[in-house]
C-alpha positions in Angstrom: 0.0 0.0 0.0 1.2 3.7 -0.8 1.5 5.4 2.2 2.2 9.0 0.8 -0.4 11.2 -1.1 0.1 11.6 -4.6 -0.3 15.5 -5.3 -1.7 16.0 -9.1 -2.9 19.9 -8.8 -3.6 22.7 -6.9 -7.2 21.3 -7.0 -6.8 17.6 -6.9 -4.5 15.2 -4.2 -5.0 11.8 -4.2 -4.7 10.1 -1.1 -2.0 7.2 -0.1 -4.8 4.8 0.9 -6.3 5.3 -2.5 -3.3 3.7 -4.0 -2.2 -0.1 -3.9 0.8 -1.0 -5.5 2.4 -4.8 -5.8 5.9 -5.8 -6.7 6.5 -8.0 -9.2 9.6 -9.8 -10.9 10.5 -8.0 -14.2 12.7 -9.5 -17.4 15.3 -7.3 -19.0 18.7 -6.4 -18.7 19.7 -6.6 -14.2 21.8 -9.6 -14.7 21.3 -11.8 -11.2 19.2 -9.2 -9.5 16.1 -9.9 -12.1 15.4 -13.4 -11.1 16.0 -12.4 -7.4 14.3 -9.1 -6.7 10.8 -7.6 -7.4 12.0 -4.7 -9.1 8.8 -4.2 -11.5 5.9 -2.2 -9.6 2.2 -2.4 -10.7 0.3 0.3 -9.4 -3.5 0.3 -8.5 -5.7 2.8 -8.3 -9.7 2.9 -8.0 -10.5 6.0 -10.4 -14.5 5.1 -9.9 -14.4 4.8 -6.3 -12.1 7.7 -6.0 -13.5 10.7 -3.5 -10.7 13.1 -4.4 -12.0 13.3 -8.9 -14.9 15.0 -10.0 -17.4 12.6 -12.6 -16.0 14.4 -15.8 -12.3 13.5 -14.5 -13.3 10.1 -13.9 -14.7 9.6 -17.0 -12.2 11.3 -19.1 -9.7 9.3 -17.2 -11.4 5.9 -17.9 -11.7 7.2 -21.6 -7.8 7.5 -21.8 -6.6 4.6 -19.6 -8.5 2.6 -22.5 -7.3 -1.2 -21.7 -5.3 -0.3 -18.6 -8.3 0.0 -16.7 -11.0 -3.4 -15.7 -14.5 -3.3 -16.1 -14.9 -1.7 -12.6 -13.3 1.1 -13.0 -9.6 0.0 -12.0 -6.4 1.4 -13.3 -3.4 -0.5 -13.3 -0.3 1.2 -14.2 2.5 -1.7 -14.5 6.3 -0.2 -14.4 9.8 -1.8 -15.3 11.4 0.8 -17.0 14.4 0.9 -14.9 16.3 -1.6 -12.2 15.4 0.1 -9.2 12.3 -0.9 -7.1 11.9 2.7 -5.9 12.9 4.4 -9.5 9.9 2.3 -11.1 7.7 2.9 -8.4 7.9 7.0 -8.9 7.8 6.1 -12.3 4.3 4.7 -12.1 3.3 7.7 -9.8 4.2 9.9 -12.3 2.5 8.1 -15.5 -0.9 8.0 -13.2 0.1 11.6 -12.4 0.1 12.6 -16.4 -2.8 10.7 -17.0 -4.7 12.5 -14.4 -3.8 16.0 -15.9 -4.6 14.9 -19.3 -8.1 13.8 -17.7 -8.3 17.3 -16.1 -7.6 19.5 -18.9 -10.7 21.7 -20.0 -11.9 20.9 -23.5 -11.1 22.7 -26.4 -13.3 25.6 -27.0 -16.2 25.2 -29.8 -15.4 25.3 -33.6 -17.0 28.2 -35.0 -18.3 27.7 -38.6 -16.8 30.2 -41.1 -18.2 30.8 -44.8 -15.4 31.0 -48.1 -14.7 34.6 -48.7 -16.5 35.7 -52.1 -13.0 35.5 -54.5 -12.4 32.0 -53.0 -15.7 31.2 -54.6 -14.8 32.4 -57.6 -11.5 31.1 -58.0 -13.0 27.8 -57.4 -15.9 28.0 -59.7 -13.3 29.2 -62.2 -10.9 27.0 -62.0 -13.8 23.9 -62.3 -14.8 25.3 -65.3 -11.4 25.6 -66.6 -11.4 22.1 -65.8 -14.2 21.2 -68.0 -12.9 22.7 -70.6 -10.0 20.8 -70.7 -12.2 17.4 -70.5 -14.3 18.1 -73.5 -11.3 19.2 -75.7 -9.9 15.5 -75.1 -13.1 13.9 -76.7 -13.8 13.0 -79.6 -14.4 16.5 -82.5 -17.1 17.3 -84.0 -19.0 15.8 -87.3 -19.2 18.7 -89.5 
């Protein structure tokens, strides 16, 4: 179990009992110490039970964990980057951390529809006629 609070924002903290992780042996380069030592850390955390995220942050969240997170609602953030125990697990932190702010951001502001300026229409209405010019001067002439 985490025992420290993870602090994402000035608005959102999550707290250590929110967080599970479990060590786990990892492959890769360590030599000896992979087949000894639990180095790899997979972190747990509840994002639909969580008190500390609003509903649009949890579902935002859920939307970009994508197969990371169960059925329930369960992110698990698995982390082996490095050979360390304690260098993988702020490595997880910081990938929940990222995901978090991503879930946070505010969305992007409306597209507002525009209409083509007047000589854009007429370029393009020339330019297709041009076109069609060109086509019927490739088929067959005239039988006079």
């Amino acid at each position: 179990m985490a025992s420290d609070a993870l602090y994402i924002s000035n608005r959102i903290t999550i707290a250590g009992w929110e967080l599970t992780e479990q060590f786990v042996l990892a492959g890769g380069p360590g030599g000896q110490n992979v087949n000894k030592v639990s180095t790899a850390v997979q972190l747990f955390f509840n994002i639909s039970g969580s008190p500390s995220l609003n509903d649009r942050v949890k579902e935002n969240a859920l939307k970009l964990a994508g197969r990371r997170a169960s059925k329930e609602g369960v992110l698990m953030i698995e982390a082996s980057r490095f050979r360390s125990q304690e260098r993988n697990r702020e490595d997880a932190r910081e990938r929940l951390k990222e995901l978090i702010l991503a879930a946070a951001a505010p969305p992007p502001p409306p597209r507002k529809k525009t209409k083509p300026t007047k000589g854009s229409v007429e370029r393009r209405l020339k330019e297709k006629s041009g076109r069609s010019e060109v086509k019927k001067m490739r088929g067959r002439p005239g039988g006079e």
